[in-house]
C-alpha positions as CSV (number, residue, x, y, z in Angstrom):
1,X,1.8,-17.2,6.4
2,X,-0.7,-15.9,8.4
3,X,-4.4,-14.4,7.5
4,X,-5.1,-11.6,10.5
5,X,-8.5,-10.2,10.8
6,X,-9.6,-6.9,12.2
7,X,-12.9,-6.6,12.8
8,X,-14.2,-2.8,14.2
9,X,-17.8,-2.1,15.4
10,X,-19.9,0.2,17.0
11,X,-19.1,-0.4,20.5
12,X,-21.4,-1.5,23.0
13,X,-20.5,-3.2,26.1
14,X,-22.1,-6.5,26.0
15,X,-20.5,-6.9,22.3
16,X,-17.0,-6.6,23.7
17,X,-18.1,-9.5,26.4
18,X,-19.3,-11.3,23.4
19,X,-15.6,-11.2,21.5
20,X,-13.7,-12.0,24.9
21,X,-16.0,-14.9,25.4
22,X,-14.7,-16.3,22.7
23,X,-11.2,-15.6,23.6
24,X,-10.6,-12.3,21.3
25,X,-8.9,-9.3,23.4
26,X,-11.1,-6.0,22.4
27,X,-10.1,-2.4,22.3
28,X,-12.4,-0.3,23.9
29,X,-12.8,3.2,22.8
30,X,-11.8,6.1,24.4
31,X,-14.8,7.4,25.6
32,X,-16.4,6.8,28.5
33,X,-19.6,6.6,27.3
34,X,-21.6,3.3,27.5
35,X,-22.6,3.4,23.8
36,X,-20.7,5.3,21.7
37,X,-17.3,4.7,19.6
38,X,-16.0,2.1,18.0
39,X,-14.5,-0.8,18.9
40,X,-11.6,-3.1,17.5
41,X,-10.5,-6.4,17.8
42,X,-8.3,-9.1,15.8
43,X,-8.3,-12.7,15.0
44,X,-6.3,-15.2,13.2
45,X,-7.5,-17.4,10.6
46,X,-8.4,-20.7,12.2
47,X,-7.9,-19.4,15.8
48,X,-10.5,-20.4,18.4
49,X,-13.1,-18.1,18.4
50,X,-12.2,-16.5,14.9
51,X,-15.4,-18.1,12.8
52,X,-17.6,-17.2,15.6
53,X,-16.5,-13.3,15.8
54,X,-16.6,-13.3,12.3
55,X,-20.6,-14.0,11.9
56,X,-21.4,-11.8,14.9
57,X,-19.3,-8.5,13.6
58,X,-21.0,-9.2,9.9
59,X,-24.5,-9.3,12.4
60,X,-23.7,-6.0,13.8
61,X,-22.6,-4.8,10.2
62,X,-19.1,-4.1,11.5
63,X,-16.1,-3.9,9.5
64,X,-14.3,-6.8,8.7
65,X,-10.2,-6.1,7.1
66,X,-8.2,-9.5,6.0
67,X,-4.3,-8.9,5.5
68,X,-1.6,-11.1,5.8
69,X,1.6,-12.0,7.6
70,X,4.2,-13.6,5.9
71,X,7.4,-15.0,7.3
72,X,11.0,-13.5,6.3
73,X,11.7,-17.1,4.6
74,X,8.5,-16.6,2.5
75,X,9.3,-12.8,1.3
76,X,13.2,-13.9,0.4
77,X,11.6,-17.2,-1.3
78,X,9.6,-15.4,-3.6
79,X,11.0,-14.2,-7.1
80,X,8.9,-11.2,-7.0
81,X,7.6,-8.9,-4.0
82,X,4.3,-6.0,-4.4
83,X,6.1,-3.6,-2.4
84,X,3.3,-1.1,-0.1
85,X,3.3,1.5,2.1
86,X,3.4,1.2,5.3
87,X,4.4,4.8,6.2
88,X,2.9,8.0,5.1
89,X,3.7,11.7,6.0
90,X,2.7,14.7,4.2
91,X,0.7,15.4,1.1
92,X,2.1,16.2,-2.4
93,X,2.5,20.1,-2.6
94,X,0.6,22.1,-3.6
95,X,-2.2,20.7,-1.8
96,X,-5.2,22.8,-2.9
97,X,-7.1,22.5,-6.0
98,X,-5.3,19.6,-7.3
99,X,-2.5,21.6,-7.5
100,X,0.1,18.7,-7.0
101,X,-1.8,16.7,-10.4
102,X,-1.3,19.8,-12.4
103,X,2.3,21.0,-11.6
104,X,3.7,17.2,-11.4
105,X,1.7,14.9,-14.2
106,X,0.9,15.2,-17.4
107,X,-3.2,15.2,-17.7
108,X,-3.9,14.5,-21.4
109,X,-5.1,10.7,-20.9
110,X,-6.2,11.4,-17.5
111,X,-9.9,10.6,-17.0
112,X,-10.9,12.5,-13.6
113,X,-14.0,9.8,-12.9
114,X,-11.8,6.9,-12.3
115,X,-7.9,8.4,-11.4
116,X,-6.6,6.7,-14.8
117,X,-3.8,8.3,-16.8
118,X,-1.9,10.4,-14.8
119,X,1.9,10.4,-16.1
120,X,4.6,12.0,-14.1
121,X,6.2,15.0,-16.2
122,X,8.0,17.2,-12.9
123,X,10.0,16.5,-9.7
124,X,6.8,15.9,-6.6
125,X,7.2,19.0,-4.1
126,X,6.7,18.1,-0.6
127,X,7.1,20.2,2.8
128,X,10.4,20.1,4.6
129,X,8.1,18.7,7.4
130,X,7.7,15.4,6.3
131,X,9.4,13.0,8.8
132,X,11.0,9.9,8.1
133,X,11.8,8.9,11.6
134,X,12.7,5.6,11.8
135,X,11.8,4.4,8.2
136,X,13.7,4.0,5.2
137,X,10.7,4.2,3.0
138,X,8.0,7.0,2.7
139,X,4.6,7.4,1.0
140,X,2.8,10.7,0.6
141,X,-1.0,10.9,1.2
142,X,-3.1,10.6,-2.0
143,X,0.0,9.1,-3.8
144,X,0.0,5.0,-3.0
145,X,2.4,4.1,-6.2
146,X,5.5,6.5,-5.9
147,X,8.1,5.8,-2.8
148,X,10.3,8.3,-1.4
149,X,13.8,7.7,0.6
150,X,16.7,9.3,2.4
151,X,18.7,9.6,-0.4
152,X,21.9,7.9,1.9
153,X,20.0,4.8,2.1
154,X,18.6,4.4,-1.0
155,X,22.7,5.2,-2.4
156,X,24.1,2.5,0.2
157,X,20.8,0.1,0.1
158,X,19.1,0.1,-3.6
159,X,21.2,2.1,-6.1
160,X,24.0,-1.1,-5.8
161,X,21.2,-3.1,-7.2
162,X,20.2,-1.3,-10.0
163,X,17.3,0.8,-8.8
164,X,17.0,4.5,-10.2
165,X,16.7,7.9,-8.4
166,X,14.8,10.9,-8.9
167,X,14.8,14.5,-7.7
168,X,12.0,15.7,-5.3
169,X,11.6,19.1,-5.1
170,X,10.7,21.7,-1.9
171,X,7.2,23.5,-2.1
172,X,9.0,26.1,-3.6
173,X,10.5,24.3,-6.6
174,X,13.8,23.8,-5.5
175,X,15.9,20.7,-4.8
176,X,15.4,19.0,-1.9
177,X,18.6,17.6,-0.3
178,X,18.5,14.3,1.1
179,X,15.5,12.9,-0.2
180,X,14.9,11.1,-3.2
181,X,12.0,9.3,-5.3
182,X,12.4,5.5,-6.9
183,X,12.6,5.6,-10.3
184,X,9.8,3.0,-11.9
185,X,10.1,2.9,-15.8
186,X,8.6,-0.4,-16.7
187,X,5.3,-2.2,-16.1
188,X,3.9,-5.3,-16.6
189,X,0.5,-7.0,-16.6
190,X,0.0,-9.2,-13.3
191,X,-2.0,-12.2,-13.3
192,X,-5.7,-11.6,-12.6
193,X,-8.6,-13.5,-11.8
194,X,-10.8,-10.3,-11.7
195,X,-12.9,-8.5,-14.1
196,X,-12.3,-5.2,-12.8
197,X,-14.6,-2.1,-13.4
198,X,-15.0,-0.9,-16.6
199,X,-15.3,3.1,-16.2
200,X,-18.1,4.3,-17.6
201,X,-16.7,7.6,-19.2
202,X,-13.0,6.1,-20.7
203,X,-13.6,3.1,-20.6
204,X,-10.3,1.6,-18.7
205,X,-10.7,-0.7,-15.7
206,X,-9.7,-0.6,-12.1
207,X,-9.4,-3.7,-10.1
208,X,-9.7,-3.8,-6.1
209,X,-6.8,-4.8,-3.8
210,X,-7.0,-8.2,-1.9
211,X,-4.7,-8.6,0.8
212,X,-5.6,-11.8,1.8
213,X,-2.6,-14.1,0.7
214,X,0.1,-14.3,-2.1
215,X,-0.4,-11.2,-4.6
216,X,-0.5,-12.2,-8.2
217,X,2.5,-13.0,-10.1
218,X,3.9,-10.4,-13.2
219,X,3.0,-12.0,-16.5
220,X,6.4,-10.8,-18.5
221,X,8.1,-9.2,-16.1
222,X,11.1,-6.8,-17.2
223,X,14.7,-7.0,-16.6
224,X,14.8,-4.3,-14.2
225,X,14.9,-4.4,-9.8
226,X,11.6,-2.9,-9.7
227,X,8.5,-2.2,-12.1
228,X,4.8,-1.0,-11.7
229,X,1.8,-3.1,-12.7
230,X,0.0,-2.1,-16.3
231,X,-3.0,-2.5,-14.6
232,X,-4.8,0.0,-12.1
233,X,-6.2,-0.6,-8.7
234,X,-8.3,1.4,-6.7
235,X,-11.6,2.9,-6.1
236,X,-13.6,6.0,-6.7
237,X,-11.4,8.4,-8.6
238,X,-7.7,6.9,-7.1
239,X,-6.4,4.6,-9.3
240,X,-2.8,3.6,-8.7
241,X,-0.6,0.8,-10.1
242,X,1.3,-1.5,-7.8
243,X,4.8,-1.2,-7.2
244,X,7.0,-5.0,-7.9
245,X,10.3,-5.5,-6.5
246,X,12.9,-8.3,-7.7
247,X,13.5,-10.7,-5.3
248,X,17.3,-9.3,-4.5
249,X,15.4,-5.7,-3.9
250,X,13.2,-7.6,-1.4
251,X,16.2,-9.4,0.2
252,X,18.5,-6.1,0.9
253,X,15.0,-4.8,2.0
254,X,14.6,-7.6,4.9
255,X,18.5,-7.7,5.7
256,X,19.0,-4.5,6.2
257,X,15.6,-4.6,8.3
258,X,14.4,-1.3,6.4
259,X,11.0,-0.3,7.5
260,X,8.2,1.5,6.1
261,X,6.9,-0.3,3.5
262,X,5.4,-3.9,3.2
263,X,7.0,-7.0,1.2
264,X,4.2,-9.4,-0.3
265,X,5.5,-12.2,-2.0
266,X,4.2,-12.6,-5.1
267,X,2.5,-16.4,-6.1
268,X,5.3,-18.5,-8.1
269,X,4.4,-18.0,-11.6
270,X,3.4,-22.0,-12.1
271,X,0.7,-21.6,-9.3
């Protein structure tokens, strides 16, 4: 396991001699302005240099963004994976107005301050446009807790192991062939150190993401390949659950080197 930093800034020369100084390589932007842009650079945990880039990018009041790298051994290990995007094309159709949250969920516990209780009633639409390249796995903007899939690879890859399909319809309302969402049923509470935010108009909480090691272990979790969280994550208005996989789910996922989405091993339950 590995904790990665990216810090970003606004670029100025003699900040990026600063960062290589200390051994960090630097993006530059693309611009050939002296003063203008932003510019990136990364650091592990630990590394030479790392502490010191850390206090100066806080000192320009840069962006600091901690995720982690885990090994294959260390996703397979795990009994339970959060499962994440990693690849996202397209938007949920119709795009205007809401018009995806109105056609697709049901919006009788939905508060519109803080994103909670949205229920899926219809098939999502998407454009035929979306591309999959490469991927297995695909996430549409505005929608971090529902996956999408070729449907030959989730039929050869996931249905063996008990994972569900559902329809996904064309912006027009019609089937779309050859692509299909997972189907999540079950939840469970994850275990949380955090508070959350309590919403002031419902009432219901929202809890940040940290990406900085293991992700927290499900409480009860069901008898089922892959479940959502019962709690909600986000900020502002876009409150999602996160997505669990069983830890055969997360193995086919790593053999069969499917790409788009990222494992993160979930802390062993005794931890």
């Amino acid at each position: 396991m590995k904790i990665k930093y990216r810090f970003t800034f606004s670029w100025e020369a003699s900040k990026g001699e600063q960062l290589r100084a200390l051994g960090l390589t630097v993006e530059e932007p693309q611009v050939p302005e002296e003063f203008s842009g932003i510019g990136v650079s990364h650091a592990d945990e630990g590394a030479a240099g790392w502490a010191e880039a850390c206090s100066l990018v806080k000192l320009w009041r840069g962006g600091i963004d901690v995720s982690t790298e885990f090994t294959k051994e260390e996703i397979v290990a795990a009994d339970y994976c959060i499962i994440r995007g990693a690849h996202y094309s397209g938007y949920p159709q119709p795009e205007s107005d809401d018009g995806y949250r109105k056609i697709t969920y049901g919006s009788a516990c939905y508060c519109p301050d803080c994103g909670v209780g949205l229920e899926q009633v219809a098939p999502f639409r998407m454009r035929k446009s979306v591309r999959f390249g490469r991927n297995a796995f695909l996430y549409l903007y505005w929608v971090h807790d529902q996956i999408f899939m070729p449907h030959g690879t989730w039929e050869k890859r996931l249905a063996p192991l008990g994972v569900g399909a559902l329809p996904v319809n064309d912006v027009k309302g019609q089937p779309m062939e050859g692509v299909i969402q997972l189907k999540v049923e079950q939840h469970s509470l994850l275990q949380l150190d955090a508070e959350g935010e309590v919403c002031g108009t419902c009432g219901r909480k929202n809890f940040l993401v940290h990406d900085r090691g293991y992700a927290p272990h499900p409480v009860d979790p069901p008898a089922c390949p892959i479940f959502r969280s019962s709690q909600h994550f986000g900020a502002g208005a876009q409150a999602f659950n996160r997505m669990v996989v069983r830890s055969d789910v997360a193995a086919e996922i790593v053999a069969s080197g499917l790409k788009g989405a990222r494992l993160i091993p979930c802390f062993p339950r005794s931890v």
